[in-house]
N, C-alpha and C positions, 0 to 999 in steps of 0.2 A: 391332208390338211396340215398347217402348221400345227405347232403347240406350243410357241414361245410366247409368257405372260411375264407381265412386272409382279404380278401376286403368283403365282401359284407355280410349283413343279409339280411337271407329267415325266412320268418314267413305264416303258412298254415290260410288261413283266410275263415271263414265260409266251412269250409271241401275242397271245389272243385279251391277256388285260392288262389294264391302263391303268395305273397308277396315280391319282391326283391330290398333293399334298397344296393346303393352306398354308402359305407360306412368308407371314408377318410376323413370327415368332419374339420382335421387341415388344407386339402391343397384342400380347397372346393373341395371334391371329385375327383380330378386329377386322369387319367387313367394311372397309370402305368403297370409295366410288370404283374406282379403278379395280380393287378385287370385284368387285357387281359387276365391272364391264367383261374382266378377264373371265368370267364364269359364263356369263351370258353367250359369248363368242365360246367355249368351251362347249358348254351342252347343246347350244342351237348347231356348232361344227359336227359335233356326233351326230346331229340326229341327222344331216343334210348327207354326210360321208364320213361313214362310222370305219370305212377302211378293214381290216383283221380286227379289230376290237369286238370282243363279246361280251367284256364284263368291266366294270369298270371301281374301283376301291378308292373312295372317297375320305382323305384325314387329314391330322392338321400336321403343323411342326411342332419339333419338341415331346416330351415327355409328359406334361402339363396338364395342356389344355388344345382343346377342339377349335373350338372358335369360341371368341369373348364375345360376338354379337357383331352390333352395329361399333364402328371407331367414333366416341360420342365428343372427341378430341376434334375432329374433324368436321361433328354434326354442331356440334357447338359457334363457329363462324359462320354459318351458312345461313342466306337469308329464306323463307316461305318458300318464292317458288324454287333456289339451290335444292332446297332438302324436298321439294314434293318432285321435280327431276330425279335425284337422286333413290327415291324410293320406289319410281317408275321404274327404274333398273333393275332394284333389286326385286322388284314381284316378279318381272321378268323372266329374269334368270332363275328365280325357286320353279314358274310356270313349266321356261323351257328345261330345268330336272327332271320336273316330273313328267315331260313328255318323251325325255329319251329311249329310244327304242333296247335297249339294253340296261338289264341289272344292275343297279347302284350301290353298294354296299357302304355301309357308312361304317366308318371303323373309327369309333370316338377315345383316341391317344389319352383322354382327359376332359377336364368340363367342359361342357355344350351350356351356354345360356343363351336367353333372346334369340336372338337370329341364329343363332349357331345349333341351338335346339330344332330349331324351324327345320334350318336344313337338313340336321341328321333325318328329322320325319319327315321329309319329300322324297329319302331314298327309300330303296326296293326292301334291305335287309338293314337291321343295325347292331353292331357288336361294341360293345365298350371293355373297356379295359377295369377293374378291381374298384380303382380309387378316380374312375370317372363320374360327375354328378350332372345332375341337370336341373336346369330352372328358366320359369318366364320372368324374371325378375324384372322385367318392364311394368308389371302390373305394381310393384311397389311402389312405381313412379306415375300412379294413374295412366296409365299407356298401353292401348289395348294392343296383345300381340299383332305385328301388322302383315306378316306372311303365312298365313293359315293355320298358326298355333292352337289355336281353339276346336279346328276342325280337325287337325290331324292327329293331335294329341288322342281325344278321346280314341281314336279307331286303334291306334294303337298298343292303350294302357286303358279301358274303358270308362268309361262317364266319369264313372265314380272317382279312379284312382285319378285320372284326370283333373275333377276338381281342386282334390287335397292338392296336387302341385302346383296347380295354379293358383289357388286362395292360400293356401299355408306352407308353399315349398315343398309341398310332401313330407313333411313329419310325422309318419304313421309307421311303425314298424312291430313287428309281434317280437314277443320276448325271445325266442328259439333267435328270430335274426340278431338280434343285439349281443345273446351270449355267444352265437360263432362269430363277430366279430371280435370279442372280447379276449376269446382262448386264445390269439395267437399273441398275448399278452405272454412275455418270456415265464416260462414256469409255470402257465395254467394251460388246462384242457377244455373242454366244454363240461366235462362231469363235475368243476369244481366253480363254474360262474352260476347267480342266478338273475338276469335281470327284472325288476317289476316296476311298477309304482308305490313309493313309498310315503306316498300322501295317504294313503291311508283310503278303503271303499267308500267311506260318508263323507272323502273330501271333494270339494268344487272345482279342487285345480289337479295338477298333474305333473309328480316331481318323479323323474329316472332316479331310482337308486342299483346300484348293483352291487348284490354281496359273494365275497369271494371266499372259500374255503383256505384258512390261513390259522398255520398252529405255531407262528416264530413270531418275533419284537415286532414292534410297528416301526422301529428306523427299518427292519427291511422289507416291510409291506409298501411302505413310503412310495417306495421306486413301480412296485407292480400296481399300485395303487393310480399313480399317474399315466404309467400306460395305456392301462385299461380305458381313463375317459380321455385321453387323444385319439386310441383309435374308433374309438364310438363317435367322437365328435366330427374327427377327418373322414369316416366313411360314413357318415347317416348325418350330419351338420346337427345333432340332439347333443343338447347341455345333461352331463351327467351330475348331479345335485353330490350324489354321495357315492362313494365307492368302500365300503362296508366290511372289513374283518369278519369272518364269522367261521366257529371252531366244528361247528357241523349245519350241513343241509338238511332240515329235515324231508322224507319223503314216507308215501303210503310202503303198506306191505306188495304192493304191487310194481315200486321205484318211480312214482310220479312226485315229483316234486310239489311242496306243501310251499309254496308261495307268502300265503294268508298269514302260517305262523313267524316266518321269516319280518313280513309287513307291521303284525302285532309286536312283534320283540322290539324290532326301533321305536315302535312310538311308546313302548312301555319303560325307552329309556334302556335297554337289557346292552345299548351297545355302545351308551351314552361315555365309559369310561375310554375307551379307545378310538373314540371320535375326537376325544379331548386332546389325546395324547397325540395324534394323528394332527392337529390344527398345531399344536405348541410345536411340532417339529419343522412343519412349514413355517409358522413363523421363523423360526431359526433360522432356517435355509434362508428364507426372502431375505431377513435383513445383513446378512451377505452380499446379499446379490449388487449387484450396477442398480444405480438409477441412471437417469436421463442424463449427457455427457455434452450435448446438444441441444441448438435453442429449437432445433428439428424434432428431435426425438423428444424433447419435452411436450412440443405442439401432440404431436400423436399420441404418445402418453397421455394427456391430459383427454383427447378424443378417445379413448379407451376406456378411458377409465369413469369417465362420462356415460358410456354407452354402457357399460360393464361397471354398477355399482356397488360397491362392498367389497371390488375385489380389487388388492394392491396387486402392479404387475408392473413388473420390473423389465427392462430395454430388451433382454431376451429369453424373454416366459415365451413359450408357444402359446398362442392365443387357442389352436383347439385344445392344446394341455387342460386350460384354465376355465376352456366351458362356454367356448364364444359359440354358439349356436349358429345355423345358416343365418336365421331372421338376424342376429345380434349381426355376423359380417356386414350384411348389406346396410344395416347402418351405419356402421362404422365409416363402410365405404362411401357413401352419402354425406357424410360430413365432413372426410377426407376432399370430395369431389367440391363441396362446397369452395374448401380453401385455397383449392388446388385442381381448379377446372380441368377435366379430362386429362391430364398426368395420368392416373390410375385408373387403370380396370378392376371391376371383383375379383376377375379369377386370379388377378398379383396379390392378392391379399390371401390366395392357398399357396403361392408359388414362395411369398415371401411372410412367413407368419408369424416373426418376432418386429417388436418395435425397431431395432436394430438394424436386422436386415431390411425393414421397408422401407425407415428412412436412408439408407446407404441409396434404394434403388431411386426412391422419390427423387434425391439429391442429383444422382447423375440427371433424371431427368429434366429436372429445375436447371441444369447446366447447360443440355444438350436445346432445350427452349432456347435459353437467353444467347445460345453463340449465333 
């Protein structure tokens, strides 16, 4: 059977698998019509005359991202019955995946959301990469997943953990995950982070704090300091509140760490002096920094900083530096999408995560529209 697609590269690997890469990498692999049709004719050709193929490995292009979903750039112009055509295909083709008579492995390069999530769960196996995420982020936008998300999810993650990503993105993570994300912070191990909640047990709500074992000046905790909540943010989408000096852990005679007393010390103020000194350095740094240089980059600026109150962010802060949570992204992007209908996908908003660079990428796209 053929394999030639306008969306997708097939490459025969070691004789018996198949190779099939998503292959829209400007609009992180976005599922439009024509990728729905190139799939459909892909999975339904296996299953008719599958040939030597026994196995077949499913990913996207790039480094990134999986698939962004549906192309909402393209869903955007289309009238009723255009987009209920258009969604005929794509049930189709998730249908004829899940019918093919050979192993599907879904190998997630990077985020999966919406449809892109869908798909990884209609395959047989799925492997992600480190800094791959997932979400139904349709339901943000009242939109009930529409290719078996609901159904496939639980079987694979069950009920429960199910729900949390579906209702809240999945923000659930026990402390042991948070500190191994944290140690590969340059100069820390896992023996010297301790993630908790530092709202305190009789609070209502629920503030990340993580404190780190640190016996030198706060200009050079500064640096370990911000690493620590990028990579908690970039790998779990969780806002880290506070990132905490502290000159010892304490733990039982047994080596369990004592959390509580850790929890009692900040609200007693015990670390109230080097919080201060820690905020006056940042300020320093910031107003160095670039503002907005652009009537672009002001717009976005302005939509950050909106979404993100209290905090000044300057054209190239990393927004998971500074604590933008998943839930925070997706609004952002929502307000972005408002201004600037289907230009932007979410997952450009991990690919590109200073103001700086998103309005450079925004720009070409505003250019590449209008030629």
């Amino acid at each position: 059977m053929s394999r030639e697609y306008g969306t997708l590269r097939t490459e025969t690997v070691e004789r018996h698998i198949l190779l099939v890469t998503l292959d829209r990498p400007e609009v992180s692999n976005a599922l439009n019509t024509q990728m729905g049709r190139d799939l459909l004719a892909l999975w339904s050709g296996l299953s008719a005359a599958p040939g030597e193929v026994r196995a077949v490995v499913l990913t996207g292009a790039g480094s990134r991202t999986f698939c962004a979903g549906a192309d909402l750039k393209e869903r955007n112009g289309m009238t009723r019955e255009q987009w209920e055509a258009q969604h005929e295909i794509f049930e189709r083709q998730y249908w004829a995946l899940l019918d093919c008579p050979m192993p599907v492995i879904g190998a997630a390069n990077g985020h999966a959301v919406g449809g892109g999530l869908e798909m990884l769960l209609a395959c047989d196996f799925i492997y992600a990469a480190r800094t791959a995420r997932f979400a139904l982020t349709e339901v943000t936008l009242g939109i009930m997943p529409g290719a078996g998300g609901t159904q496939f999810l639980p079987r694979a993650v069950g009920e429960r953990r199910a729900k949390e990503i579906i209702f809240v993105n999945g923000q659930n993570y026990y402390p042991y995950d948070l500190e191994n994300i944290a140690q590969h912070a340059p100069g820390l191990d896992l023996n010297k982070v301790v993630a908790t909640n530092i709202a305190g047990i009789d609070s209502q709500s629920e503030e990340l704090g993580v404190f780190v074992l640190h016996r030198g000046t706060m200009q050079e905790f500064l640096a370990t300091a911000a690493a620590v909540g990028r990579l908690i943010n970039e790998h779990t989408g969780l806002e880290v509140a506070q990132v905490i000096p502290t000159k010892r852990i304490p733990k039982t005679t047994s080596g369990k760490v004592q959390r509580h007393l850790l929890v009692q010390a900040h609200i007693d103020g015990e670390f109230d002096t080097e919080l201060a000194e820690l905020r006056t350095l940042r300020e320093a740094r910031g107003g160095m920094k670039q503002r907005s240089s652009s009537d672009l980059e002001s717009h976005l600026q302005s939509i950050c900083e909106t979404v993100l109150p209290g905090k000044r962010i300057d054209i190239d802060d990393n927004l998971f530096e500074i604590g933008a949570s998943s839930l925070k992204l997706i609004e952002i992007h929502e307000n972005i999408n408002r201004d600037f209908s289907g230009l932007i996908d979410l997952t450009e908003l991990f690919e590109h995560p200073t103001i700086a660079k998103l309005a450079l990428h925004l720009q070409s796209k505003l250019e590449n529209s209008a030629a």
